[in-house]
C-alpha positions as CSV (number, residue, x, y, z in Angstrom):
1,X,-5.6,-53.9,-2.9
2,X,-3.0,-51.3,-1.2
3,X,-1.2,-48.6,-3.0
4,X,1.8,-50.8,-3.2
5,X,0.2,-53.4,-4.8
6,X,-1.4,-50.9,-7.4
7,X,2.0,-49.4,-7.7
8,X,3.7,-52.8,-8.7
9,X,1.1,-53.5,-10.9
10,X,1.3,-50.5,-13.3
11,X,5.2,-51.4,-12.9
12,X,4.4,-55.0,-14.5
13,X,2.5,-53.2,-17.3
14,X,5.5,-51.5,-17.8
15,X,5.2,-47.9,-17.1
16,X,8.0,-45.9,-15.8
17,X,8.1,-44.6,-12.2
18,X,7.9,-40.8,-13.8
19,X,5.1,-41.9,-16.2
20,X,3.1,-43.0,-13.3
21,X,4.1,-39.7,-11.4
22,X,3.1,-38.0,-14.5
23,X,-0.4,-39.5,-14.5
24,X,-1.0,-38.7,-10.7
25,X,0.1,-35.4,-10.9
26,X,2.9,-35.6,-8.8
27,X,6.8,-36.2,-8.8
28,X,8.8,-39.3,-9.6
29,X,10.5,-39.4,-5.6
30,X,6.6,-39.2,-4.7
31,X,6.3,-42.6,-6.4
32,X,10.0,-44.1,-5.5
33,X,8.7,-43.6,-2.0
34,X,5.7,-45.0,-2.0
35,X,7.1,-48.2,-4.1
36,X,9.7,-48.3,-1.3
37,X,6.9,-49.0,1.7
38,X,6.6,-45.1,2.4
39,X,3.2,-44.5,2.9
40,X,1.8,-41.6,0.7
41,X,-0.7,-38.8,1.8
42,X,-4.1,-39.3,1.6
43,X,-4.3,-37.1,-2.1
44,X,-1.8,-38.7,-3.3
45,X,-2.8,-42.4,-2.9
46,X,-6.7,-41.3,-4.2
47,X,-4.1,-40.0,-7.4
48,X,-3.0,-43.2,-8.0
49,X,-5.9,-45.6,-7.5
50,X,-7.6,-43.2,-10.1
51,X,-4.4,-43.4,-12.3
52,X,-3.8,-47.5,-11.9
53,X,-8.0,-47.7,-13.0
54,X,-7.5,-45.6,-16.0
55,X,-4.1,-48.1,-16.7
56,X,-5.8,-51.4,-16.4
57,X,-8.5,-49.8,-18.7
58,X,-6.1,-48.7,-21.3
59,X,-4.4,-52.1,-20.9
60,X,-7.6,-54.4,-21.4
61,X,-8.7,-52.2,-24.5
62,X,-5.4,-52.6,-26.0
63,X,-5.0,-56.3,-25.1
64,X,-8.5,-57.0,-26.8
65,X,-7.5,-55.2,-29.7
Protein backbone atom coordinates (compact mmCIF):
# COMPACT_ATOMS: atom_id res chain seq x y z
CA UNK A 1 0.00 0.00 0.00
CA UNK A 2 1.61 3.56 -0.82
CA UNK A 3 1.19 6.60 1.16
CA UNK A 4 -1.40 7.79 -1.17
CA UNK A 5 -3.44 4.92 -0.80
CA UNK A 6 -3.09 5.21 3.16
CA UNK A 7 -3.91 8.85 2.73
CA UNK A 8 -7.24 8.22 0.91
CA UNK A 9 -8.09 5.72 3.20
CA UNK A 10 -8.07 7.71 6.48
CA UNK A 11 -9.99 10.36 4.04
CA UNK A 12 -12.80 7.59 3.58
CA UNK A 13 -12.96 7.14 7.36
CA UNK A 14 -13.54 10.63 7.40
CA UNK A 15 -10.83 12.47 8.98
CA UNK A 16 -9.85 15.96 7.95
CA UNK A 17 -6.60 16.68 6.09
CA UNK A 18 -5.43 18.83 9.38
CA UNK A 19 -6.59 16.00 11.70
CA UNK A 20 -4.41 13.61 9.88
CA UNK A 21 -1.54 16.34 9.83
CA UNK A 22 -2.28 16.54 13.43
CA UNK A 23 -1.70 12.90 14.17
CA UNK A 24 1.61 12.76 12.08
CA UNK A 25 2.98 15.67 13.60
CA UNK A 26 3.10 17.76 10.76
CA UNK A 27 1.21 20.51 8.75
CA UNK A 28 -2.06 20.34 6.81
CA UNK A 29 -0.04 21.61 3.19
CA UNK A 30 2.35 18.47 4.24
CA UNK A 31 -0.69 16.33 3.70
CA UNK A 32 -2.51 18.42 0.76
CA UNK A 33 0.78 17.57 -0.99
CA UNK A 34 1.21 14.32 -0.46
CA UNK A 35 -2.77 13.56 -1.32
CA UNK A 36 -1.90 15.59 -4.53
CA UNK A 37 0.95 12.83 -5.84
CA UNK A 38 3.86 14.90 -4.08
CA UNK A 39 5.92 12.50 -2.66
CA UNK A 40 6.65 13.12 1.05
CA UNK A 41 10.12 12.68 2.89
CA UNK A 42 11.09 9.69 4.17
CA UNK A 43 9.90 10.86 8.17
CA UNK A 44 7.08 11.96 7.07
CA UNK A 45 5.61 9.00 5.21
CA UNK A 46 6.94 6.51 8.36
CA UNK A 47 4.47 9.43 10.26
CA UNK A 48 1.64 8.45 8.47
CA UNK A 49 1.81 4.73 8.02
CA UNK A 50 2.14 4.78 11.98
CA UNK A 51 -0.86 7.33 12.00
CA UNK A 52 -3.23 5.35 9.25
CA UNK A 53 -2.38 1.87 11.65
CA UNK A 54 -3.45 3.60 14.79
CA UNK A 55 -6.76 4.84 12.50
CA UNK A 56 -7.77 1.57 11.18
CA UNK A 57 -7.32 0.34 14.93
CA UNK A 58 -9.49 2.95 16.34
CA UNK A 59 -11.96 2.31 13.48
CA UNK A 60 -12.31 -1.56 13.89
CA UNK A 61 -12.73 -1.08 17.81
CA UNK A 62 -15.36 1.32 17.32
CA UNK A 63 -17.06 -0.48 14.41
CA UNK A 64 -17.19 -3.70 16.70
CA UNK A 65 -18.56 -1.76 19.39
Amino acid sequence: MTIHDMLSELVGLGLSQREIAEGCGTSQPNIHRAINGTEPRYELGKAIEKFHKKALRAAARKAAA
